[in-house]
N, C-alpha and C positions, 0 to 999 in steps of 0.2 A: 379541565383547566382552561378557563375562557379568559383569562389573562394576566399572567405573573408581572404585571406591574414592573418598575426600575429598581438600581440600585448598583450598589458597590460586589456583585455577586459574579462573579468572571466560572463559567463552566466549559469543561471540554467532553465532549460524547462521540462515540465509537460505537457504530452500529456494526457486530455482526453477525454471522448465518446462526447463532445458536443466543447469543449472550448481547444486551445492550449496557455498556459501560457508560458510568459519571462519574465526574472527579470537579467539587466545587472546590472555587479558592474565595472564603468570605473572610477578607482582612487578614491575619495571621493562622486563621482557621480553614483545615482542610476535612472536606466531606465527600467522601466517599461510598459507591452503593453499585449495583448490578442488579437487572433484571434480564427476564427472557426475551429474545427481540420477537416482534411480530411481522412475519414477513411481508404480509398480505396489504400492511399498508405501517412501514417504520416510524412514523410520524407516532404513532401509538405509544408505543415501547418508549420512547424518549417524552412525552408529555407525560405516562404514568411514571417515569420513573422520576422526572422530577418532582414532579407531585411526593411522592415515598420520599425524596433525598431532600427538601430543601422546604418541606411544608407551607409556611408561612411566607417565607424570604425570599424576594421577587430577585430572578436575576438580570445583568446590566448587559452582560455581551454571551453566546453562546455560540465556541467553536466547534466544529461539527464533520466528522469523519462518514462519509455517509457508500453506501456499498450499492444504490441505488442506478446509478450508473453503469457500474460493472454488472450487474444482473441482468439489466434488458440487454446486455451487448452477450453476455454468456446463454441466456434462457434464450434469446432472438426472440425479445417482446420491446420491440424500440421500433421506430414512428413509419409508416408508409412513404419512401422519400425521392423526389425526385432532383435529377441530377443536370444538371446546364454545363455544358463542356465546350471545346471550338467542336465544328462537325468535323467525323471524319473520328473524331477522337474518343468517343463513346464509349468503348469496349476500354479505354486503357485500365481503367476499374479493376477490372476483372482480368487482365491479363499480366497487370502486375511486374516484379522479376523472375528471373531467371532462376533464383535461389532457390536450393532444396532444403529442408529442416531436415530429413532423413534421407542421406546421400542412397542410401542402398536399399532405399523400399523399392520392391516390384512395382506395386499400385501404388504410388505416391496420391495423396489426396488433401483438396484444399478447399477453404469457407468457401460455401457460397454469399457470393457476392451480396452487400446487404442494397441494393439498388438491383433490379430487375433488368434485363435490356430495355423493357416497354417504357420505363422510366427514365430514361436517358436522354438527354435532347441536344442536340447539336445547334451551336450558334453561329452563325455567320462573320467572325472573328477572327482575327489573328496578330499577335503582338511578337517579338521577336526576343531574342534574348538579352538584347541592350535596352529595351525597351522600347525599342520605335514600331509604331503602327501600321501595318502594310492592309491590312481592312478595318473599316471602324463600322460599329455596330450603326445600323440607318434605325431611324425610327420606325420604322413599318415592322424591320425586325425586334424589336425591342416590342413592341406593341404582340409580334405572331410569339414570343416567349411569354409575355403574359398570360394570353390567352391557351398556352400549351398547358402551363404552371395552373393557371384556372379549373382546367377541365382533369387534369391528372390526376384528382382525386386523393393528390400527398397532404401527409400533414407538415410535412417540412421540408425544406429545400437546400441542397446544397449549390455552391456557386463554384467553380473552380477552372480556370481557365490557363489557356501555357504561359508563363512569363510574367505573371501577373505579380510575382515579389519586385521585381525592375521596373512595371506600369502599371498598378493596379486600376486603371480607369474603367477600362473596360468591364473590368467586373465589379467594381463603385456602380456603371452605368445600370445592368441587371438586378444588383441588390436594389437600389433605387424603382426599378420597373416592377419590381416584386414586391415589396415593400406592402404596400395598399391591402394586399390581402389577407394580412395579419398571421399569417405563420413563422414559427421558427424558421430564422434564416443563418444559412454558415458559410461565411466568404472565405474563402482560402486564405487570403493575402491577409487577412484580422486575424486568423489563428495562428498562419504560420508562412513568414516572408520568407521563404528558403525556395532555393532551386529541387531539383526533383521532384518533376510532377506526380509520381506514380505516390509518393507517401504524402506531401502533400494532400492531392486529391483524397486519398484515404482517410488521413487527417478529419479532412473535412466533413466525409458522407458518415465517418463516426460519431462524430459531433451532431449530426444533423439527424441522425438515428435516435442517438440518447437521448435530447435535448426534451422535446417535450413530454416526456416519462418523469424525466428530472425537473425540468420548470413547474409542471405540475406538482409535485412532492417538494420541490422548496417552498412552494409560494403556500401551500396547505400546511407547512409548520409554520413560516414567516408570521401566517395571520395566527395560528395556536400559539406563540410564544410573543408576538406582541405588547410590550413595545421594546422586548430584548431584542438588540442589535444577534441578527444571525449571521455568521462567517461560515467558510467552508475548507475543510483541508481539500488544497493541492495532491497533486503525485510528487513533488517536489519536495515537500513536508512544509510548504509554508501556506496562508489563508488567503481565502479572497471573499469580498463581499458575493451574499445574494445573489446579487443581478450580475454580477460577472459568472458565477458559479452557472446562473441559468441558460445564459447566453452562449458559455463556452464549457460545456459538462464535461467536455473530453479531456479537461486540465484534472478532473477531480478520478479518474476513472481506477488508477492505486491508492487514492486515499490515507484507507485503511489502514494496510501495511507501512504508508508512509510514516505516518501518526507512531507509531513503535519506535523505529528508527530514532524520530525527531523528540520521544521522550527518552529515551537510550542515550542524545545525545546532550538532553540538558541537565541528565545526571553523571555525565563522563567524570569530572571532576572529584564527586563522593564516588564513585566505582574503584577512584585509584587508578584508573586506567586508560586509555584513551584507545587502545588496540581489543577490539573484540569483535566477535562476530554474533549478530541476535541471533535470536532463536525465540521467535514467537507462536505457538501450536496453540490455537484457539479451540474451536466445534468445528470448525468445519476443512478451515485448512493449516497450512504450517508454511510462515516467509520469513525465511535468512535472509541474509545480509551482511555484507562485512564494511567494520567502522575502523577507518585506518587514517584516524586525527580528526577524520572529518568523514563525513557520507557522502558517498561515492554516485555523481548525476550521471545518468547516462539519457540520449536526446531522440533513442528510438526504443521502442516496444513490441510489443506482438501480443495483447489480448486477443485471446483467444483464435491466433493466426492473422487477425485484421492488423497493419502497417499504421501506428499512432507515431508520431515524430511529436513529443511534447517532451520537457524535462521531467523524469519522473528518478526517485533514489531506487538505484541497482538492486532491487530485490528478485531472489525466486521465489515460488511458489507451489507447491506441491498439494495435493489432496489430501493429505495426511492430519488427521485433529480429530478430538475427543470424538466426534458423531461419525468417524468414518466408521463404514461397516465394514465388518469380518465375514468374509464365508469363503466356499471352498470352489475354486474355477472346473473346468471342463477336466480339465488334466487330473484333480484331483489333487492340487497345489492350494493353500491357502493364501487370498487376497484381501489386502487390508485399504480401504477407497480403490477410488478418489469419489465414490458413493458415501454421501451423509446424511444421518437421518436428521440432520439439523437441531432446530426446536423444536419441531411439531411436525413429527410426533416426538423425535429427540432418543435419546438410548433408552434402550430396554429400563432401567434402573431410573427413568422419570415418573414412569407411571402407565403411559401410554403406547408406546413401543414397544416389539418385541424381538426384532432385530439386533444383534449383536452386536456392540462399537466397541471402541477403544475403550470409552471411560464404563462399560458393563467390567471390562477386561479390566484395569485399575482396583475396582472397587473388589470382583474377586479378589484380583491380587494382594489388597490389602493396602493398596496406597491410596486409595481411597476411603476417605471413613463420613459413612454415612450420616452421624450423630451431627457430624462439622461442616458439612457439604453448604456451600455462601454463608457461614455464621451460623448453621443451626435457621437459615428462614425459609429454606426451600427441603421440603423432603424428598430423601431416596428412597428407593425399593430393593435391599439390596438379594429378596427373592427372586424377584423377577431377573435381575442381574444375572443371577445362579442358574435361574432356567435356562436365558438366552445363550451363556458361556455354555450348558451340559448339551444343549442343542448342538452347536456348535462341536465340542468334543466327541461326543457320537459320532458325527461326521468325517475327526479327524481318527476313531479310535484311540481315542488318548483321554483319561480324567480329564474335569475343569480347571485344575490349575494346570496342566502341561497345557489345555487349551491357551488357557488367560496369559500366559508364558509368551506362548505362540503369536498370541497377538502381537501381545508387546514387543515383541523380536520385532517381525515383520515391518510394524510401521516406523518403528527407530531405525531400521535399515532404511525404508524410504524418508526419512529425514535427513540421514547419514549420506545419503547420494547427492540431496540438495544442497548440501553443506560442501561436499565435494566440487561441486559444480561451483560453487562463487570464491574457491578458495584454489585447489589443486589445478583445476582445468583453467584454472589463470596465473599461473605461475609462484601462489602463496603455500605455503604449510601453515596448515590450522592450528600446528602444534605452537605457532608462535602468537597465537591469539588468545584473549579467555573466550569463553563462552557466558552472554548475558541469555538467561533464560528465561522468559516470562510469557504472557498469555495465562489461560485458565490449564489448561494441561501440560504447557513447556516446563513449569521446577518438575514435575511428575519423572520425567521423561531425560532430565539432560545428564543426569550422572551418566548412567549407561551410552548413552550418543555422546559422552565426551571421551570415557573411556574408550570408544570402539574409533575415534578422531586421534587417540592421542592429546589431548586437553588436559591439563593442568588444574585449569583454574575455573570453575564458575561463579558468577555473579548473579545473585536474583534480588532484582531490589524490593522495595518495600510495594505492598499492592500489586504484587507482579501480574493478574491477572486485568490490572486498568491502567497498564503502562501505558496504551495507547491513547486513550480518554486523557492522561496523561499529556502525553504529546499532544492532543488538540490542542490545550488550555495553554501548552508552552509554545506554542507555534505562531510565529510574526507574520503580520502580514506581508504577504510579497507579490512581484510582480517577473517573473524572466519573459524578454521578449529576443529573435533574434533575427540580423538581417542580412541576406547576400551579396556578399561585396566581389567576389573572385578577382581580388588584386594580385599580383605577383611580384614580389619582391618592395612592399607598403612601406614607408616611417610610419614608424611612432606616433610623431605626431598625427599624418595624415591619416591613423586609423582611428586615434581620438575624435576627430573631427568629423568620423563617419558617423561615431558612436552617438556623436551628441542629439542627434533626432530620439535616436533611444532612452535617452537619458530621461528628456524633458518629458519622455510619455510615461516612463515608469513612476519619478516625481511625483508629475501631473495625477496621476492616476494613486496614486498612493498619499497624496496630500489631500483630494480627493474623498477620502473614506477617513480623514480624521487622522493619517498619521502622522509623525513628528519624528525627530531624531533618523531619518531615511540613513541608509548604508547602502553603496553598491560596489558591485565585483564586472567587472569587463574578460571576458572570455573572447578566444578564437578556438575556430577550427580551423588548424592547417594540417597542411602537403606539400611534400615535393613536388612542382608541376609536373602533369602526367599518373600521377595516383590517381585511386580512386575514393578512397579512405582516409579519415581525417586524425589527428589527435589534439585532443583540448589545450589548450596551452593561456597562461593568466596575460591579459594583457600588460604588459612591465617595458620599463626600456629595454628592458634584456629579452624581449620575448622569442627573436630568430635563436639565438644559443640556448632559449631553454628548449627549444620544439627540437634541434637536432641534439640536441642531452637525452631527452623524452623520446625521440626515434630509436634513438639507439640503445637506451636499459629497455625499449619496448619489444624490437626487433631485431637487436642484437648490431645493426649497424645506421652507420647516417654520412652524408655527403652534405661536408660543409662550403663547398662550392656549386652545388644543386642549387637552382632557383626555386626560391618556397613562394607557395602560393595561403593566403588566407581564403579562405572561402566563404565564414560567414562569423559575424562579430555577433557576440550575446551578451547581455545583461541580465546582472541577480542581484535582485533589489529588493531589501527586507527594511522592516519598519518596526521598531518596540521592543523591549526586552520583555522575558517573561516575567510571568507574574507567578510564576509557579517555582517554587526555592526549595531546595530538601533541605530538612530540619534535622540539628543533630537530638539522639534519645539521647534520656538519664542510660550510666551504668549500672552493668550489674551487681547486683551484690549476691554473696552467696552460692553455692550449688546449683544449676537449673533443675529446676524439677516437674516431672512431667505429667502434664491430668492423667493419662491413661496408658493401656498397652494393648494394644494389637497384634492379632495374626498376620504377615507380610513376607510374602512368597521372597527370600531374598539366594541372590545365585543357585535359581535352581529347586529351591527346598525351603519350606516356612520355616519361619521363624516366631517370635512373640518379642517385638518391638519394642519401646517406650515413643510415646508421642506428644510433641509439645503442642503448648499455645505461643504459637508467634509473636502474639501480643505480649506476653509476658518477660518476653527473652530480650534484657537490657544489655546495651552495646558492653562488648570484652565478654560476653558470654561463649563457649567453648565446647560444642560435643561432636563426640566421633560416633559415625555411623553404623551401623543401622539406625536412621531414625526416620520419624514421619513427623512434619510439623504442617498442623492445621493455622489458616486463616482464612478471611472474608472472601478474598478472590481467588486462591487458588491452593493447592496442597504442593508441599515438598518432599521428596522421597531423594532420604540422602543414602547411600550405599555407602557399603562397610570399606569401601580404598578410600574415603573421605571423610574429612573433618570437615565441621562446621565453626564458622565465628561469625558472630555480628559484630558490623564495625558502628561508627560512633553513627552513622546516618540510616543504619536500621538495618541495612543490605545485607544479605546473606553472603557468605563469602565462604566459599568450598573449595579446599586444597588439598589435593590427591598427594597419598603418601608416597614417598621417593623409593 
């Protein structure tokens, strides 16, 4: 595909560990497709599949979810980097805080640092916390950093120095002395004006890690999809150009899982609901999230134990999806991941694998049916399925279907804890949410994990398996930046007037890339002064009474004669409406009737099923469970405490009996 030409052709793609999703919007017309992703270079996977989804018809803009990022920072295949800090401050990298993730481990153990000590260079600098200069960088020093930077043999550089959100000069001055040698460079104070050096700093040497793994694989589709305008999902679930995505990769590093969320949320209104928690189980992994009006930002991370301070939407993440493998641990306990056989080779039941997943374990089970597997265009194996499951069951001494059972238990428990985790272990009951289910193996999967939550209700909308691809295509462009003010006891007004630098760069920068119609939101983080911990609070004339409202349904108390302190002012700044709209179907008429019947292991013991075509089933259509209904993206396996209805916008809607 050496060049899709222009047009009226709006697509969003979702690159992940097993499956590459597309979802085009041409005019009133929506086209939908999936293919296998290639991991070895994804740029593949997305030119063949538009190729397959859109033949002829060049497209105009293509958003783009891409997993690119998070892989070199996971696999530790991201750039040789070196680090410019004040001297004396070198190791802060690596020594980080104080904070335990496992209060009660013996051996507590942490990443190695993605910077070397040998890589670390101390500058002869120092700026202070109001910003004033008590050393300024001389040019001989500026000159002995070049030539440090020269010889280091890094491919990229990060810059990060103390105090530099209050006076970035200093480190302007570095980037500028660096500059000339043409490498990826990551300034601290460009990605993130905030006090705290320690995630700051971190901030930055991630960005400076991924950055050329990533600018290389944007700029290598850029030119394959030419002269289509390329955008990138955010962690935040909004878009940003190319060359912002290349420059600052560590904004794109949840992407993925954002992209769900953010298409979960442009269907809130057809769901009926606006209270749910996702449930997205792909190939590889499985990310919740709870939607309570709105998607929940949170401003710190932990990939894979590294400290990112970026806006990214509150998801967890688990190992848990269609390729994780099954076998049996030391103890002679069975484990389901956070091992996946991905694509390639992929489950047992592709063709090429012979290791035991989730979806070998489905397809026994019978909620999987081979004939239907993406529309009938990808075939199964479902012998080899049978071997890798008898495999497996030998092991456990138990038949294949007690095996294929087992699986299934297992990794729906490990769903069920992550689900725990963003709901109970934060003060919600799940029982007051529905559950939207989608990815290629979450309708599989969600009766039972709602049953074992106490859930009510599930929701799986239409294409549930390119809900994400989905959200790229609905996703506005945006821009959140934010900056350190540590005022104490601030107006109104005088924080507006802080915010205005921010303003005019989000604008700026978003009128910039073609947009119109701009929206934005002013946030704080405040504290009582003396805290150490913040809570987000909207900036409004009311904003000191909502932050001690907010302290106190938080923590149960608040002191309305305490002096509050802001700490740091943010903007969220989005551009466009989607262009992506659910359509309501014709009703049904008549009886649903089903192509076929299946074998389908149900509580315990097969059964012989009926199975529909999804396609076929016109809104006000009505059956109770046992059923299995096939379509293009994904299979749904409804259990016998459920009813199914389709409403008027295609969604599947499951109501457990009272």
């Amino acid at each position: 595909m050496k060049n899709l030409g222009g047009g009226s052709v709006l697509v969003g793609i979702d690159t992940g560990g097993t499956f590459t999703d597309l979802v085009a919007i041409i005019g009133n017309e929506i086209r939908v497709h999936k293919v296998l992703s290639t991991p070895a270079d994804p740029a593949n996977a997305v030119i063949h599949g538009l190729r397959e989804m859109l033949r002829d018809t060049p497209p105009e803009s293509v958003t783009y979810s891409s997993t690119v990022a998070t892989n070199a920072l996971l696999e530790k295949k991201g750039a040789r980097v070196a680090l410019f800090t004040n001297a004396g401050f070198e190791d802060l990298i690596e020594i980080g805080r104080q904070n335990r993730d496992d209060l009660y481990a013996l051996a507590p153990s942490r990443p190695e640092p993605l910077v070397s000590r040998a890589m670390r260079f101390g500058a002869d600098e120092r700026t202070l916390f109001d910003g004033s200069t008590i050393k300024t960088l001389s040019r001989n020093e500026l000159a002995r950093i070049r030539r440090l930077a020269s010889r280091s043999g890094a491919e990229a550089f990060a810059v990060c120095l103390l105090h530099s959100y209050a006076n970035p000069k200093a480190e302007e001055s570095i980037a500028r002395a660096l500059a000339p040698l043409g490498r990826p460079l990551s300034v601290s104070h460009r990605i993130l004006a905030e006090y705290r050096e320690y995630e700051r700093f971190s901030t930055a040497v991630v960005n400076a890690y991924v950055a050329p793994r990533m600018s290389s694989h944007l700029k290598n589709l850029e030119t394959r999809l030419k002269p289509a305008r390329l955008r990138v999902m955010q962690s935040n679930g909004s878009a940003i150009g190319a060359d912002l995505a290349r420059a600052e990769p560590v904004r794109t590093i949840l992407s993925g899982p954002a992209a769900g969320v953010i298409g979960a949320a442009s269907l809130a209104r057809a769901f009926g609901t606006d209270r749910f928690i996702t449930f997205d189980m792909g190939g590889t992994s499985t990310d919740v999230s709870m939607f309570d009006r709105r998607a929940r930002i949170r401003t710190l991370s932990h990939p894979d134990g590294y400290a990112v301070r970026t806006p990214v939407i509150d998801i967890h993440t688990v190992g848990a999806g269609g390729g994780s493998i099954a076998r049996i641990d030391a103890g002679g306990s069975l484990r389901v991941g956070p091992d996946s056989a991905g694509a390639d080779p992929g489950p047992a039941c592709y063709g090429r694998g012979d290791l035991c997943t989730v979806t070998d374990a489905d397809l026994v089970a019978g909620r999987l049916v081979a004939a239907n597997f993406l529309g009938g265009q990808m075939k199964l194996y479902p012998d080899r399925a049978a071997r890798a499951v008898s495999r497996l069951a030998r092991e456990m001494k138990t038949n294949p279907a007690g095996a294929a059972r087992g699986v299934i238990r297992v990794v729906n428990a490990n769903m069920e804890r992550a689900i725990r985790v963003i709901t109970v272990e934060r003060g919600y009951d799940p029982r007051d949410f529905a559950l939207l289910a989608f990815g290629g193996a979450g309708p599989m999967h969600a009766c039972e994990l709602a049953l074992d939550l106490g859930i009510r209700r599930i929701v799986m909308p239409r294409n549930p398996g390119l809900l994400c691809a989905w959200g790229a295509s609905s996703a506005p462009l945006g821009r959140e930046y934010s900056l350190t003010v540590r005022a104490t006891n601030p107006g109104y007004r005088e924080l507006l007037a802080r915010a205005s630098k921010l303003i005019r760069r989000a604008h700026a920068e978003l009128r910039a890339e073609g947009a119109r119609a701009i929206r934005h939101e002013l946030w704080l983080d405040m504290r009582y002064r003396g805290q150490s911990y913040e809570l987000e609070i909207a900036l409004t004339p009311r904003f000191v009474a909502d932050f001690h409202s907010t302290h106190r349904k938080t923590f149960g108390h608040s002191f309305a004669s305490a002096a509050v302190e802001v700490v740091n002012i943010r903007i969220r700044a989005v551009a466009g409406e989607s262009a992506a709209k659910p359509k309501r179907i014709a009703r049904h008429v008549g009886t649903p009737a089903p192509i076929s019947k299946g074998r389908v292991i149900v509580g315990g013991r097969e059964r012989t099923v009926p199975i529909y075509d999804r396609d076929s089933l016109g809104a006000g259509a009505r059956i109770r469970g046992p059923i299995v209904v096939v379509e293009l993206s994904s299979t749904t396996y409804v259990a016998p405490e459920f009813t199914m209805r389709v409403d008027n916008f295609g969604n599947l809607q499951l109501e457990a009996a009272r």
